[in-house]
N, C-alpha and C positions, 0 to 999 in steps of 0.2 A: 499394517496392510495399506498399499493404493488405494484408494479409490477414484471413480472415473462417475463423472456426471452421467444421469440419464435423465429424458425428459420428462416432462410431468406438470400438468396443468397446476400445482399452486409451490410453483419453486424449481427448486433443483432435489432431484434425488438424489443417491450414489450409492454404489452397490459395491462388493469389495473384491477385486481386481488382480491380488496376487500376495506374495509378501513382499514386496521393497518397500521403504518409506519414503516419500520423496520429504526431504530437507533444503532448508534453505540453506545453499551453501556460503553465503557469507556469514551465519551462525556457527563457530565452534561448537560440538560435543562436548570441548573437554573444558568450557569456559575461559577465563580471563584470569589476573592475576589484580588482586583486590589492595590499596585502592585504582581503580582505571575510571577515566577521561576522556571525554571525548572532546578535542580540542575546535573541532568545527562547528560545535551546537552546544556546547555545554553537559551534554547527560551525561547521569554517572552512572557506574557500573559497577552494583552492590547486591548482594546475595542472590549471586547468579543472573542479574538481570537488568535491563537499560532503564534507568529512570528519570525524572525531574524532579529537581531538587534543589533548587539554589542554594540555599544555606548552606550544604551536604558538598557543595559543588566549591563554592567561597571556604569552606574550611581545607575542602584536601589540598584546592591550588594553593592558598596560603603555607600549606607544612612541607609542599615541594620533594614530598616523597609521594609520588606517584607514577604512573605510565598512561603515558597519552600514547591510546589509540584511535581510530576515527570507529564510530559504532557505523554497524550494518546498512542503516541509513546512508547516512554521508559514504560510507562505501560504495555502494551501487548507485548514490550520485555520481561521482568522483570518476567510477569504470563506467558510465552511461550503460547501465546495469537494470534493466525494469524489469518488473515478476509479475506486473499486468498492465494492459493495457486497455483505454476505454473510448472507441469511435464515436462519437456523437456528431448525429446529421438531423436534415430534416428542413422543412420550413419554419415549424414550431420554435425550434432553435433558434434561427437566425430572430426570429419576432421574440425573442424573451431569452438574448442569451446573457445578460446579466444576471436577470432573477437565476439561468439556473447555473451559473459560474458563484452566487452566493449560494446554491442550496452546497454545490460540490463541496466550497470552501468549509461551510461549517458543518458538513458529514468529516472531513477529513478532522478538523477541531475535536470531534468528538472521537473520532477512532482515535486519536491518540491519547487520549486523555486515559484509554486504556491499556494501548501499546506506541509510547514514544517512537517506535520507529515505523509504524503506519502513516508515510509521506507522500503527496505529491511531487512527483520529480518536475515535472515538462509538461505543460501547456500549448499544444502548438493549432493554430487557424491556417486553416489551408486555402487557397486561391475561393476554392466553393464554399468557403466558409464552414466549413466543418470541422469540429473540434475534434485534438488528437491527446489524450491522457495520458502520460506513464507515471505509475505508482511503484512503488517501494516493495510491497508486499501484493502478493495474488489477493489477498481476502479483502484489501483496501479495495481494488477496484472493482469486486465482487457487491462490496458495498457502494458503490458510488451507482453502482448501475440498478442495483435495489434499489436507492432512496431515488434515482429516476423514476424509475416505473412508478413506486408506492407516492411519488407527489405529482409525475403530468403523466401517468403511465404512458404508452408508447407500444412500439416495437422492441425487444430486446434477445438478445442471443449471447450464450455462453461459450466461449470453446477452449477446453482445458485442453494443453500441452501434457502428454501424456510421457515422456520424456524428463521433464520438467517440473519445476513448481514454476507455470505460468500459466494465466488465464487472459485473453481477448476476448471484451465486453463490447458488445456492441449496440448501439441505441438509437432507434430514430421514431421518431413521430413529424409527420408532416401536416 
């Protein structure tokens, strides 16, 4: 089933929408052919799924029977491909946008630690100094704009792509 955000004083809610599923199309259904590679990051792709692994990683290149594909990630790098994106404005910003360019960095460390291909794609500062996010996955930049709020709260706004699996995060405190 879809679902589609509604609002709601402690989050996002969602209520269910129809039957399509929206998928992330750079994700086969039908998965990969095992052992696989990801020649631009290293992950491997092992019982159905993207991981880190060095050891795992040094042993398959070593036996040279494998198939290098680029994973999901570095795909939607590669097609300038983002599934969210995260506006950040404000005065606040501009007066502490270090601290919170470190908060982003190690929300992102930690999402992947769960799912290696929860990435930052592009970073970009605009003339007014506002920062412009694309992530890899919708729930990465879902997350990035949660751990805004939950550490300077702010203004923030969701707007899911109903079409798609994309979300635009938007965040400002001044």
């Amino acid at each position: 089933m879809v679902r589609r955000p509604r609002n709601s004083k402690n989050g996002i809610m969602y209520e269910e929408m129809g039957s399509r599923v929206l998928t992330d199309p750079y994700i086969s259904d039908k998965g990969l052919k095992e052992p696989t590679i990801c020649p631009a990051c290293n992950l491997v792709y092992t019982k159905k799924k993207w991981i880190v692994n060095n050891n795992l990683f040094e042993k398959i290149s070593n036996e040279k029977n494998y198939h290098a594909v680029l994973c999901p990630a570095c795909h939607k790098i590669k097609d300038k491909y983002p599934m969210g994106v995260l506006n950040l404005s404000g005065q606040f910003l501009q007066d502490h946008k270090n601290d919170v360019e470190l908060l982003l960095r190690a929300e992102e460390k930690r999402a992947q630690e769960r799912n290696p291909l929860e990435r930052i794609m592009k970073v970009d500062t605009s003339k007014d100094n506002n920062i412009v996010i694309e992530t890899t996955t919708d729930s990465l930049a879902l997350r990035l704009g949660r751990a805004l709020d939950h550490a300077y709260k702010g203004a923030h706004k969701y707007n899911f792509s109903y079409g798609d699996k994309f979300v635009r995060v938007s965040w400002e405190r001044n």
